[in-house]
C-alpha positions in Angstrom: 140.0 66.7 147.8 136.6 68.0 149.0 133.9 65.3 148.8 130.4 66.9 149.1 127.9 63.3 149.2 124.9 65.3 147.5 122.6 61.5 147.8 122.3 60.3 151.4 119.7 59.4 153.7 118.7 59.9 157.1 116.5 58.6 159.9 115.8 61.3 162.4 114.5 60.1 166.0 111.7 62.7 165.5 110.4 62.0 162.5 110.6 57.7 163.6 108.9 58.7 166.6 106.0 60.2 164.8 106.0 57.8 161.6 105.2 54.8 163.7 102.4 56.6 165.7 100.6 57.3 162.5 101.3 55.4 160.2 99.7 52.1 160.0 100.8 50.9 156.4 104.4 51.4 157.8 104.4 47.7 158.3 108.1 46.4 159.4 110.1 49.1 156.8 110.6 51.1 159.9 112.1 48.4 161.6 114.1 47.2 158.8 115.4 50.8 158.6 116.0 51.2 162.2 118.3 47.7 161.9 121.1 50.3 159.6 122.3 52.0 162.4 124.1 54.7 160.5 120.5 55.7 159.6 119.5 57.3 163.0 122.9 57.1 165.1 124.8 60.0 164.1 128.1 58.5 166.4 128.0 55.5 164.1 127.7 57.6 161.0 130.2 60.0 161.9 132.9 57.3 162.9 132.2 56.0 159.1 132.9 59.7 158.0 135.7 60.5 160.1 137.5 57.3 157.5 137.4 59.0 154.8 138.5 62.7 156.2 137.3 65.9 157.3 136.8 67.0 153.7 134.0 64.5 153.6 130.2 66.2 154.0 126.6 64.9 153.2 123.8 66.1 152.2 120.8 64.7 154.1 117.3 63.2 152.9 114.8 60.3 154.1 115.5 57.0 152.7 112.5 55.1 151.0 109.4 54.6 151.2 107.7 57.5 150.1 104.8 59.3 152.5 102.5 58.8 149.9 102.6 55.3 149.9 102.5 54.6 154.0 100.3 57.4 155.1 97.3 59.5 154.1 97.3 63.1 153.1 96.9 64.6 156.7 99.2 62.0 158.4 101.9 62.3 154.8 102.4 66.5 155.3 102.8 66.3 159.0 105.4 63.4 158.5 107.0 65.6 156.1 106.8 69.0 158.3 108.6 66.8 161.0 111.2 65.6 158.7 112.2 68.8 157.5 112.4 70.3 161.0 114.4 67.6 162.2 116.9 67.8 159.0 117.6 71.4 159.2 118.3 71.1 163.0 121.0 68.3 162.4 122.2 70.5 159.7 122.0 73.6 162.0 124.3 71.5 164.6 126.3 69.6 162.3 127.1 72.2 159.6 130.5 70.9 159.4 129.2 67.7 158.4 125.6 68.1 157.0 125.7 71.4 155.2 122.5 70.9 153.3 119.1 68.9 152.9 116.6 67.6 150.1 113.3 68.5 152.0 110.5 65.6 152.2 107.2 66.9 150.6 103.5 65.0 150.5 102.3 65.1 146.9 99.0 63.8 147.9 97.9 67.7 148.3 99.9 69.8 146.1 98.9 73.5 147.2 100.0 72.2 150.9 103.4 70.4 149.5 104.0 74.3 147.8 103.2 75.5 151.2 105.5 73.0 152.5 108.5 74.0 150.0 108.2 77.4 150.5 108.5 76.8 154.2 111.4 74.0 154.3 113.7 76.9 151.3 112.9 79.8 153.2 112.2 79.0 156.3 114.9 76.4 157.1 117.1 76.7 154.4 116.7 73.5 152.8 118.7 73.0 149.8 115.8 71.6 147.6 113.2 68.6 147.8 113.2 65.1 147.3 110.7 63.1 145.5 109.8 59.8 144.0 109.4 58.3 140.4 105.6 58.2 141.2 103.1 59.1 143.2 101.3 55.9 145.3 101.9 54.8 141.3 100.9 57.2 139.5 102.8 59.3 137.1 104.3 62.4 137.7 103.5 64.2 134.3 100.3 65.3 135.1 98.8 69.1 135.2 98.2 68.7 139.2 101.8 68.0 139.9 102.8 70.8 137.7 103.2 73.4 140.8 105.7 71.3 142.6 108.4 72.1 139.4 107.0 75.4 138.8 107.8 75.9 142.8 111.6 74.7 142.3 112.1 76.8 139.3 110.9 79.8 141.3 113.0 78.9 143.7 115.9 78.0 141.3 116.8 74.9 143.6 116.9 71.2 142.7 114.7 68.0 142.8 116.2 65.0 143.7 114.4 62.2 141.9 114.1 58.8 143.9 113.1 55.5 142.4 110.2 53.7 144.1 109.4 50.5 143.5 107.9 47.7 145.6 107.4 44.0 144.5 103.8 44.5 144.0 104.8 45.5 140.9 105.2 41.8 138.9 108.0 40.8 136.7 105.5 38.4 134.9 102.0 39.0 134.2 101.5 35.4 135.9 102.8 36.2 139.2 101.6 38.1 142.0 105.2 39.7 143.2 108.3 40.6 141.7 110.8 37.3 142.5 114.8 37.5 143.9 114.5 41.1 144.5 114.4 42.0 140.9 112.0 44.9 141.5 114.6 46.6 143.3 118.0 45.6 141.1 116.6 46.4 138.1 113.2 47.7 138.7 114.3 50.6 140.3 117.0 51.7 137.3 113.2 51.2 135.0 111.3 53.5 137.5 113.8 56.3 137.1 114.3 55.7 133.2 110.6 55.7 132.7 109.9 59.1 134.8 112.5 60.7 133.2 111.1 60.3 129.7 107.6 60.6 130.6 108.8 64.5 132.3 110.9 65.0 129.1 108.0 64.2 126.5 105.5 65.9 128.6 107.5 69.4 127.6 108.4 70.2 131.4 112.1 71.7 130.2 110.4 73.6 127.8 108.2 75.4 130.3 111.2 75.0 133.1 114.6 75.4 130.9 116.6 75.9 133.8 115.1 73.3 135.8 117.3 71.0 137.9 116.5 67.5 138.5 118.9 64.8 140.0 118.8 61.4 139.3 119.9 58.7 141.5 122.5 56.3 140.2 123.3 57.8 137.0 120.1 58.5 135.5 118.7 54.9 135.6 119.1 53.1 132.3 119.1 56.5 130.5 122.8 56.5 129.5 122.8 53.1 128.4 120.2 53.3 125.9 120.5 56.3 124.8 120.5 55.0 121.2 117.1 53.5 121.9 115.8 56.3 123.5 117.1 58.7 121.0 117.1 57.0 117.4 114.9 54.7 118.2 112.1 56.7 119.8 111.9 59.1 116.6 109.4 56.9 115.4 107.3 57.3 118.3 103.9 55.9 117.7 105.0 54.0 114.7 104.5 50.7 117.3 101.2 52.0 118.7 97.7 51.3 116.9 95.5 52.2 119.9 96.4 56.0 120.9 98.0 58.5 118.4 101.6 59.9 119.3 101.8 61.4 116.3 101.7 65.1 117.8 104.2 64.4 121.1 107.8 64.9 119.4 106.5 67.7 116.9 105.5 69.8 120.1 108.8 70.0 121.4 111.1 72.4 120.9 114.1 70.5 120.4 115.4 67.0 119.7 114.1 65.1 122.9 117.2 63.2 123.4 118.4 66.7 123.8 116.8 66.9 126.9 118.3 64.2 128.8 121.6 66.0 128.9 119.5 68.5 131.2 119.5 66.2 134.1 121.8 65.0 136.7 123.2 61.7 136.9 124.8 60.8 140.3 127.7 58.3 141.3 125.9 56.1 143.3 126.7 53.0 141.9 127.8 50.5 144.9 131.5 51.3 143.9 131.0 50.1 140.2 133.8 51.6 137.9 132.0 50.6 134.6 128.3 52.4 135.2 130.2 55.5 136.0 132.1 55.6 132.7 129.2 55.6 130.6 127.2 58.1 133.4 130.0 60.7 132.5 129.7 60.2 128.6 126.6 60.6 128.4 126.1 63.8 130.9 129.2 64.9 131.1 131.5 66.1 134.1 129.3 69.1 134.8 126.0 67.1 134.9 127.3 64.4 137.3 127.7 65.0 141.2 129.3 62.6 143.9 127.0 60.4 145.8 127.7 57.4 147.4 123.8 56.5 148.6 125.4 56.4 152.4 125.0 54.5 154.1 122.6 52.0 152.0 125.7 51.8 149.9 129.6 51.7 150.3 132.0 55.3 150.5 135.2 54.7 150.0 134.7 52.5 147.3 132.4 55.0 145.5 135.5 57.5 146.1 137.8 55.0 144.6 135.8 54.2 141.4 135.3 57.8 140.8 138.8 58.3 141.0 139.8 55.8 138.7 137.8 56.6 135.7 140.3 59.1 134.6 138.9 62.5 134.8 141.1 65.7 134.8 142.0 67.3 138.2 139.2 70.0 137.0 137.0 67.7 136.2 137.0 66.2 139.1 136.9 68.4 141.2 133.5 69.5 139.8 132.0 65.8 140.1 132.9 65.4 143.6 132.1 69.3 145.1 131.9 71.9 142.5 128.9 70.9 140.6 126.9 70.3 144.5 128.2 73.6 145.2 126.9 75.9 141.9 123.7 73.6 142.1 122.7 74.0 146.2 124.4 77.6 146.2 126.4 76.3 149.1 
């Protein structure tokens, strides 16, 4: 069965080449990435490919960290030019194997990173943008960063959503760092919960119904919780004395837990059979597309667990190409 990999990240030699010649935050990330060979050496990558079959394709992005975080504006959109250059040529060589790519964007300068998404659609035929759950932290329901979904609603295209979380961001109030990589394990699941509510209570599908947004591994904690995010958020306000909610649920135009079923929820889930079951209950076979989050996490154990959750042959075959295909136009 065709296996379109809509989440996976890239390293371009291009784009490393000019990251660590301007970018002095970049501290050792680069390095760290550079030590996943996959990342930059397309023989390695294609060997791990060539195991699971010729009906195996990916669709390319940068990995973490975000621009905004390890460069300034100037330094953040030429990174991001670069990137998207060097994606669309590996996807102009490779079609057989990279048939698509989310474009990197700079949301430091928003009428540039419109400039820059106009280019990277039209220009190189990129199959929509990445970005992250905030900005060098901030939030991304704000007026300024309304252009960038206006811009992929124009373009009827999708926005892959990234987690980003480092661990400056504390686990206890007490400490100065986030301890045993919990600001990654479950810090990261938080990050994407969190964005996705603050986009949903903000109104931004009821200015951009048609909207596309995917979320990486299965939409955080979303479909976990969705009782506490449903049920238990129609009281919203009802726990806050120091700034009024009152007016936030009455301005939308439907139910908000409504709105969740509007995203995308991907199988990256390190090969875990038991995420993926509640992913598809909650979003259903035509909101969830096959990633495997290659090759930071496993393949062929992603294809397995997909496999064994019991979805019908049409079903399937929507998770693992079909939905990728109506969403990318591909």
């Amino acid at each position: 069965m065709q296996a379109i990999d809509i989440y996976t990240h890239i390293f371009p030699d291009k784009f490393y080449t000019e990251l660590t010649k301007t970018s002095p935050k970049l501290g050792n990330i680069g390095a760290r990435l550079r030590g996943i060979p996959p990342l930059f050496d397309l023989d390695v990558r294609f060997r791990a490919m060539d195991k699971i079959g010729s009906d195996y394709q990916q669709i390319i992005s940068l990995p973490n960290p975000p621009l905004e975080d390890i460069a300034t504006a100037d330094v953040a959109r030429h990174l991001a030019s670069v990137a998207n250059d060097a994606m669309a040529e590996l996807c102009d060589r490779h079609k057989d194997r990279f048939p698509g790519f989310a474009a990197a964007i700079s949301m430091h300068d928003i009428e540039t990173a419109v400039q820059e998404i106009d280019r990277a659609v039209v220009k190189l035929g990129a199959s929509g943008i990445q970005i992250f759950t905030n900005v060098a932290g901030e939030p991304l329901d704000q007026a300024k960063y309304e252009p960038i979904f206006a811009a992929m609603a124009k373009h009827d295209l999708p926005i892959w959503l990234h987690p980003a979380r480092t661990s400056d961001m504390t686990d206890y109030a007490s400490e100065a760092k986030s301890r045993y990589e919990m600001w990654w394990c479950f810090g990261w699941p938080y990050e994407t919960s969190v964005a996705m509510s603050r986009l949903v209570l903000w109104g931004l599908y009821d200015r951009y119904p048609k909207l596309n947004i995917i979320t990486h591994h299965c939409g955080g904690m979303i479909p976990y919780y969705d009782g506490r995010v449903g049920p238990g958020l129609d009281v919203l306000g009802g726990r806050t004395t120091d700034e009024d909610y009152s007016k936030v649920l009455p301005s939308l135009k439907r139910p908000h837990l409504e709105y969740f079923h509007n995203f995308y929820g991907d199988t990256a889930m390190f090969g875990a059979r038991t995420g993926l079951l509640t992913g598809l209950e909650f979003f259903g076979a035509e909101h969830v597309v096959f990633s495997t989050d290659a090759p930071l996490g496993p393949i062929a154990e992603t294809i397995k667990a997909v496999e064994s959750v019991g979805l019908s042959k049409d079903d399937l075959a929507k998770v693992m190409s079909g939905n990728a295909k109506r969403l990318l136009k591909l």
